[in-house]
Structure formats: structure tokens, C-alpha cells
GUNU-770743 format. One record per residue (C-alpha): y, x, z. Coordinates in steps of 0.5 Angstrom, whole numbers, plus 500, padded with zeros to 3 digits. Layout:
BEGIN
YXZ;...
***
This chain:
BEGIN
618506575;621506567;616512565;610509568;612502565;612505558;606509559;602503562;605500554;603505550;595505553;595497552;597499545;591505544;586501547;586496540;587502536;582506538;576500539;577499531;576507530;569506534;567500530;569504524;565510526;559505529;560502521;560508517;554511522;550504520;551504513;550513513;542511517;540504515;533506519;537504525;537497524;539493531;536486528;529490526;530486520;524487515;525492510;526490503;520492498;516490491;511486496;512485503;512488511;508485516;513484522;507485526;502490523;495486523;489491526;482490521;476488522;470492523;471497518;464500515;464504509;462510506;466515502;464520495;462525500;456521504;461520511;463514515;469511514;471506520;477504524;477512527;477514521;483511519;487513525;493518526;496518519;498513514;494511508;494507501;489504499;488502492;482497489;477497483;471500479;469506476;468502469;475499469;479500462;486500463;488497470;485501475;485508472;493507471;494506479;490511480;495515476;500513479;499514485;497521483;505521482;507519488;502524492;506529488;513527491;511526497;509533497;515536494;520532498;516531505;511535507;511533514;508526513;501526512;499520507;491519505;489515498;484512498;479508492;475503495;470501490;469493488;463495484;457498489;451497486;454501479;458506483;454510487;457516492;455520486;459516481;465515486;466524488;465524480;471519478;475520484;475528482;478526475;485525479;485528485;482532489;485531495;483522494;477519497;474514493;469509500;464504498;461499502;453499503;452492504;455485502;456484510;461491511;463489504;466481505;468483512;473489509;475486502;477480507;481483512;485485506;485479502;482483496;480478491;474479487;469476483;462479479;459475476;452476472;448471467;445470461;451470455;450463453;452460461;458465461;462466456;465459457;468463463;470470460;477469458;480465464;479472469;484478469;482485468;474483467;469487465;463485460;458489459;452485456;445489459;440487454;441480455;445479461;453479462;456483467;463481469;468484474;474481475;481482481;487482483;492487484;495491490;496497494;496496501;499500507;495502512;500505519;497510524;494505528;489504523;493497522;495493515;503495516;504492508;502490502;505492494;505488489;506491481;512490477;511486471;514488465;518483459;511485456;507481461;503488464;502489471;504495474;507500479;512506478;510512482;519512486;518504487;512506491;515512494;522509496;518502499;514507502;520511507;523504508;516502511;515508516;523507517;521500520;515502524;518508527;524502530;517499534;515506536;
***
């Protein structure tokens, strides 16, 4: 009896001991794969993730080799998709490279995701197919630059992003009041005419469900310049996919 009663002792003193060596381990498996987040928080990234991935709205776009670009197009792989013009001085180009920069690291360190670039061109009356498979080229090869072909496909996608954009056109004297107030505008006077593009500034991210998933906000320097950085774009990036396999 005095056996059975020490060894019933020595199992009430195990059991502590050994839920405190679990929770320790549960712990050090948390912190080891942060994916595995039981509150399904959302990632922290320069920008913000959409708790629930918002479908687009009717996508009808053409991209730099002449073929269609909607909804389907966009299924089965991830997508960055970046915005601007090909006449762009500084802002644009910039992205562009960077996200070059990120392609290489994706490639060198995870091959098995498939991630699509894309350019999507604010400006379709001057950047023609042809201008977009020229300016495209000059980053990658494996980008694809899309362009609406109507003011309708235009509005209707430039809005289920919340890309901002103004062009403005005129003569110089009405104008010119204006010009200072926009950021990363364009003039280019054309005889007597003022041809002004301006935007905002934003990579979205597109799940392989063809849905907005998140948006990237550029860093901005003690100088005042906006920009990314292609291992701040990578690191979001892997948070991103990390939540979304969560839902998965």
C-alpha cells in the first residue's frame, strides 16, 4: 500500500512538470514558424493585408504581346502589379528596377513560387502595345507590361485597386497655376498644349485567386523620396503568402 501511495505522489508531482515542458516546447515551436499563427493576426508589412482578399472587378486588359488579360488571366500564381507610364522620369523606372531585384531573389531562393510582374500603363493613348513589349524589355523579359483599350476597362480597373490618377491636357496658360501641386507629373508641352500625367504610389498584391490580397506602401527617406527596397518587398512578401496559406 505504501508503494502504491508514494508512486500515485511521484505522478502528481510529474504531471506539472511535464505540462511545463510541453507549454516550453509549444512555445519554442510557435516562435521557431511564426506561419502558424492560431489568432490568424495579420502579418505586419510596410503597407497593409487585407484580412479577407477582395475579388477585382471585371478585368479587360491587353498586355505588350496583344493578348487578353482578365480575371483567368490572373489565376493560379501570385502577381505584383505596379503602375505608371512609359514617359515616367524617375518614379516609375525606379519600381520597376527594384522589382527586378526582387525577381532575382525569388529566383535564387524560392523557385517553387510562381510570381508574375506586371506594369500596367496609366497612360494608353501614348503607350501603345508596341511602346509597352519596347519599355517592358528594357527590365525583364519575364515582365509583362497591360494597358486598358477604353476609358470604361480603365476606371473600372484603376478603381478596384485604388490607383490614383490624373492627366490633364490644355493650353499652357490655364495650366500652369497647377503644375507644382501634383507629384511625379509629366509636362510636355505639344506645340501649344500641356500634357500632364500625375500618380500615387503602390504595389498591389494579387493572391492565386485572382483577389487584391495586399497593398505596399513605399518607404520614405530623411530626404523625403519615396521608394521600395527589393528585401523589404521580399520579406512582406513571404509574410503574405505565410497568412494566406493559414485560410488555405
Amino acid at each position: 500500500m505504501i508503494n502504491k501511495w508514494f508512486k500515485s505522489q511521484q505522478a502528481l508531482i510529474l504531471i506539472p512538470i511535464l505540462v511545463v515542458i510541453i507549454s516550453a516546447i509549444y512555445i519554442l515551436y510557435l516562435s521557431t514558424f511564426p506561419r502558424f499563427n492560431i489568432h490568424g493576426q495579420l502579418p505586419k508589412v510596410q503597407g497593409f493585408v487585407l484580412k479577407e482578399a477582395q475579388p477585382l472587378a471585371s478585368i479587360k486588359l491587353t498586355d505588350h504581346r496583344g493578348m487578353p488579360v482578365n480575371r483567368d488571366y490572373l489565376l493560379g500564381k501570385w502577381h505584383f502589379i505596379t503602375y505608371g507610364y512609359t514617359q515616367c522620369p524617375d518614379i516609375c523606372p525606379t519600381t520597376l528596377l527594384t522589382l527586378t531585384q526582387l525577381d532575382d531573389l525569388l529566383r535564387a531562393n524560392h523557385e517553387e513560387l510562381e510570381t508574375q510582374f506586371v506594369f500596367y500603363t496609366i497612360d494608353p493613348d501614348r503607350d501603345s502595345q508596341k511602346i509597352l513589349a519596347q519599355y517592358i524589355h528594357y527590365f525583364s523579359k519575364h515582365f509583362v507590361a497591360v494597358r486598358a483599350n477604353n476609358s470604361a476597362d480603365a476606371r473600372s480597373f484603376q478603381q478596384s485597386l485604388g490607383i490614383k490618377v490624373k492627366i490633364t491636357r490644355g493650353d499652357l496658360n490655364g495650366i500652369k497655376r497647377n503644375i507644382s501641386k501634383n507629384e511625379h507629373a509629366l509636362t510636355a508641352p505639344n506645340n501649344d498644349l500641356l500634357y500632364q500625367v500625375s500618380h500615387g504610389l503602390a504595389i498591389f498584391l494579387i493572391n492565386p485567386d485572382a483577389e487584391l490580397q495586399a497593398v505596399f506602401l513605399p518607404e520614405i527617406t530623411e530626404l523625403g523620396i519615396k521608394s521600395f527596397t527589393p528585401n523589404m518587398l521580399y520579406h512582406n512578401y513571404l509574410k503574405v503568402i505565410n497568412y494566406y496559406q493559414q485560410g488555405s
